[in-house]
C-alpha angles and dihedrals in degrees: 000000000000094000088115090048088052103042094049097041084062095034084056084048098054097052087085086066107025095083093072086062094054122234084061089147109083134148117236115197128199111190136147131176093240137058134254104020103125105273095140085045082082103049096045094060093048086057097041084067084069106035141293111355110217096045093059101056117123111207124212094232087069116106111275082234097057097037087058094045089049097050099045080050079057084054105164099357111085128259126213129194115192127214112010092158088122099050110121107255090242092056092044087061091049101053102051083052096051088043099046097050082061094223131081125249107284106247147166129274102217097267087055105249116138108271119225100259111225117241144192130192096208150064134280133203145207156184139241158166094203128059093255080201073065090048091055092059105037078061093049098228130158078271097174088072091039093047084052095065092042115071102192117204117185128226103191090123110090090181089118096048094040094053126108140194140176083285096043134256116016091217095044084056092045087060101043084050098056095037080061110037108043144152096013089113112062099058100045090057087044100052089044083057094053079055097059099051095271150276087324097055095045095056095050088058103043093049092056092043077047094066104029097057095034108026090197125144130209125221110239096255085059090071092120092054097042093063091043095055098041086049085041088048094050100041093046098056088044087052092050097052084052092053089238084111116053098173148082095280081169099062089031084064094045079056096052092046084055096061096045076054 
């Protein structure tokens, strides 16, 4: 039950690489129906890579200037907004396209002159209660080249905060671990990048382990996706030599493949 968990913590990894491939600026949903299945678990954890999660969550009553201020201050690290079930559908469509163009609305500064828009080169996620792909239609907006840029990924299933062990449950421990151990990831990929001659030459090497291990091929209106799961794929292995990841990266990338599918 933690394949959501899984799939955005290296999503959110990968954004320190993504950029050279282009369409790194993709938005990730989590949203089920029901309450209280784990949706902000995986958000929490995206943000626990960076530093301390809570404290990191945008909010989308925020004003549209500072959430974009906010998110090109994020710049390559990833940025997460929880909860935007109640966003208008037009907004909602609004806002993945503004997200995903990874930069803000060109506007004017008050003596009219063109203001600098701000900018980011990575992904941002979200939760919801709602299918945002729904949103889109409800708005009746072009939605094949909106759903494009989303990558949606359910969280129905409550098997990982149901569970139990001999502590507890499984979901409650997860929590305390990353609210207390927190930011230590980031920089050490990073660092591990600068070693290996940097973003370009990572990429390079995680597109061709990318299709050698998977073979899959994306159709050209996946393009999002595609950037997200090569960087995923990269960074992941990375992060497991490294013992940040200690999961099956491999089989979380074959997940996240399956819902592209």
């Amino acid at each position: 039950g933690s394949e959501n968990i899984r799939a955005c913590t290296l999503i959110a990894a990968g954004g320190l690489i993504a950029f050279v491939g282009g369409n790194s600026t993709g938005v990730v949903s989590i949203y089920s129906t029901e309450s209280s299945t784990g949706k902000s678990l995986s958000l929490i954890a995206v943000n626990s890579l960076i530093g301390k999660p809570k404290a990191l969550f945008l909010a989308k009553n925020d004003t549209q200037n500072a959430l974009y201020n906010i998110r090109g201050m994020y710049n390559h690290l990833p940025a997460c907004i929880d909860e935007v079930t109640t966003s208008k559908d037009e907004d909602m469509v609004d806002m993945t396209y503004t997200l995903s163009q990874g930069r803000e609305k060109i506007s004017m500064n008050k003596d009219r002159s063109l203001r600098e828009p701000v900018t980011w080169p990575s992904p941002t996620f979200m939760s919801t209660n709602i299918s945002i792909h729904q949103k889109y239609e409800y708005a009746q907006a072009g939605n094949e080249p909106l759903k494009a840029r989303c990558l949606e990924l359910p969280q129905h299933d409550r098997a990982f905060v149901k569970a139990e062990d001999e502590n507890g449950l499984v979901a409650r421990q997860f929590y305390d671990l990353v609210m207390e151990n927190h930011g230590w990831a980031m920089p050490e990929l990073a660092e591990i990048i600068i070693d290996k001659g940097g973003p370009i030459e990572v990429w390079k090497w995680a597109e061709a382990s990318f299709e050698k291990t998977f073979g899959f091929e994306f159709e050209p209106q996946e393009r999002f996706h595609r950037t997200n799961l090569i960087a995923a794929w990269g960074m992941g292995r990375i992060g497991e030599a490294l013992g940040l990841f200690p999961f099956d990266v491999k089989g979380t990338i074959k997940f996240l493949i399956s819902r592209v599918e």
